[in-house]
C-alpha positions as a printed Julia matrix, in Angstrom:
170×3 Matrix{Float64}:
 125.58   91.07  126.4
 125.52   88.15  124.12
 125.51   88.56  120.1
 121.92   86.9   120.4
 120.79   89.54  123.35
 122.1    92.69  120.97
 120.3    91.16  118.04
 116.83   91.05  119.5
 117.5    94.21  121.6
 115.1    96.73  119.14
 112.29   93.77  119.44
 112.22   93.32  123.06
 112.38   97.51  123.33
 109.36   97.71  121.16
 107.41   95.31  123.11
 108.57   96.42  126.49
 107.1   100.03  124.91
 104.24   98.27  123.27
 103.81   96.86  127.36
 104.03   99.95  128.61
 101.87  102.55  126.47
  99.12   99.59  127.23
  99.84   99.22  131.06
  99.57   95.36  130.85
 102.75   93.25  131.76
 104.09   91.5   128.08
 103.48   88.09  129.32
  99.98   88.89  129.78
  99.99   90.67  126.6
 101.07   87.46  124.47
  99.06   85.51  126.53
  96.07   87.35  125.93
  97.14   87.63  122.14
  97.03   83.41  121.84
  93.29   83.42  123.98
  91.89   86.03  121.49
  93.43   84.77  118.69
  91.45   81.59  118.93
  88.66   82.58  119.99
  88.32   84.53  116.62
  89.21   81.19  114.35
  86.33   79.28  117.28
  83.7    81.63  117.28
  83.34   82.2   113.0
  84.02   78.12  112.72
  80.6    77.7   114.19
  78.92   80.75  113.24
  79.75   80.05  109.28
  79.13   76.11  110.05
  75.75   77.09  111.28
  74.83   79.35  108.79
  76.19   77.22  105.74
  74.18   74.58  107.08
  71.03   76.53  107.41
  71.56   77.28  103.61
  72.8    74.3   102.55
  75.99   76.36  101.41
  78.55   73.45  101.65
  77.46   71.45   99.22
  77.48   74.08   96.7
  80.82   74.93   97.36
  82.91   71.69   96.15
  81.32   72.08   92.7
  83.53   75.0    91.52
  85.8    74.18   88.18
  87.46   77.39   87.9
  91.39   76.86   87.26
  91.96   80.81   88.58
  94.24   81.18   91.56
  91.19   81.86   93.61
  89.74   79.25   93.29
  92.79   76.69   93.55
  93.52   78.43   96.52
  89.87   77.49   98.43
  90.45   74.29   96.77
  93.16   73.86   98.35
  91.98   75.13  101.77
  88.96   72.96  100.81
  91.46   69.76  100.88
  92.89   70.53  103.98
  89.37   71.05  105.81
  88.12   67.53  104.33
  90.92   66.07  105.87
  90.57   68.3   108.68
  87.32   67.57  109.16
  87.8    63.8   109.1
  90.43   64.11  111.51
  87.13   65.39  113.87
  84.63   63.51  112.88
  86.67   60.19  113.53
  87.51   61.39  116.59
  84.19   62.49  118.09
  82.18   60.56  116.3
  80.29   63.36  114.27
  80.12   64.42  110.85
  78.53   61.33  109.53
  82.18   59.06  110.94
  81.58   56.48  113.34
  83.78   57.6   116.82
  87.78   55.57  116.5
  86.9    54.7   113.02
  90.12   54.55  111.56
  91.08   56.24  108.36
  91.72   52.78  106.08
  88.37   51.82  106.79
  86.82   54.42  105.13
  88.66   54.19  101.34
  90.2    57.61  100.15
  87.3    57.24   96.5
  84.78   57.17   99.32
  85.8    60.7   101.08
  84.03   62.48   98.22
  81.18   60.91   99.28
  81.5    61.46  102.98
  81.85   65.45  101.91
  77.84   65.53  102.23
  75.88   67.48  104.53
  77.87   68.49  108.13
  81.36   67.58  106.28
  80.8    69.92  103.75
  79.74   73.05  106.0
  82.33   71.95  108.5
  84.73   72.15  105.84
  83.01   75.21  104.25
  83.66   77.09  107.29
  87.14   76.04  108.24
  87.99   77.27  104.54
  86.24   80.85  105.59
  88.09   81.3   108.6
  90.77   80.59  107.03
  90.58   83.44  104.41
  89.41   85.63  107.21
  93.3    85.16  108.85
  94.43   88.72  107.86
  91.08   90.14  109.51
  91.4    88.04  112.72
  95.21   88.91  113.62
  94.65   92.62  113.06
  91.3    92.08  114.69
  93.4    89.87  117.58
  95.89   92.84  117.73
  93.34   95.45  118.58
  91.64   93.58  121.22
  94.73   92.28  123.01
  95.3    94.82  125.58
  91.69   95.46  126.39
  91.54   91.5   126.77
  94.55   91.61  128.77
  93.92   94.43  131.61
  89.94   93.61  131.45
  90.36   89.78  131.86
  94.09   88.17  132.63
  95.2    90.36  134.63
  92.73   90.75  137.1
  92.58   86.87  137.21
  96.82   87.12  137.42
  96.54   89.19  140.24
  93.66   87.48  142.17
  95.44   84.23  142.05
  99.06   85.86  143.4
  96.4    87.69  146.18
  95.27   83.68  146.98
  98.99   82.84  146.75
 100.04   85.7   149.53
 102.48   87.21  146.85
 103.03   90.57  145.95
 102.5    91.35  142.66
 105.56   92.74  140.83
 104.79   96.63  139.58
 106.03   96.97  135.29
């Protein structure tokens, strides 16, 4: 065995028990992991984009002058979601951006204007779900296996049944 193969031989014998104590085949597992995973970021981005624009939460939210770590923090998250969110906008055409617009022709003293409306709750949100990271994974971690025997691996094995292949026992 190589020197890499000894050093991750305690990982790959907690995830081959992790694989079997939940009866679903690892690559399954860590597929089912990534699926989840997003859909938790997908599902609150719209949720809190939907709500913060019902209450016209967004715009509220780029006011704040507190210099606490808090609050440089969401600004900070707040950045990245305005940029984020004109990444989107320019690409679909939403968000108040005309589609293929390209970023020069809107001036950078102009995106604070731009963060109006739909911008603002878009970025609102992508700031939440990105606070809510520590709740997703563990929520991502709990819901893997169930995801996994409940939905990829009875699509796994359907499609090796269409194949004519046996499917391999763990």
């Amino acid at each position: 065995m190589s020197n890499s193969g000894r050093r991750f031989a305690p990982y790959r014998n907690a995830l081959t028990a992790i694989s079997a104590r939940t009866g679903a085949p690892l690559p399954s597992l860590i597929f089912s992991f990534a699926i989840v995973h997003e859909l938790t970021a997908i599902v609150p981005v719209v949720g809190i984009f939907y709500t913060a624009r019902s209450l016209g939460a967004g715009e509220r939210v780029g006011s704040v002058d507190d210099q606490s770590w808090v609050n440089t923090q969401l600004r900070s998250w707040f950045n990245e979601g305005e940029q984020w969110a004109g990444r989107v906008g320019r690409r679909y055409g939403i968000f108040g951006f005309e589609k293929g617009q390209l970023v020069d022709q809107a001036p950078t003293s102009q995106l604070g204007e731009k963060l109006a409306g739909d911008v603002a709750n878009a970025v609102l949100a992508y700031g939440a779900v990105k606070a809510l990271l520590p709740v997703r994974i563990g929520l991502s971690l709990y819901l893997t296996p169930m995801f996994s025997r409940a939905v990829v691996e009875p699509i796994r094995l359907g499609g090796l049944r269409l194949l004519g292949r046996r499917p391999k026992s763990m």
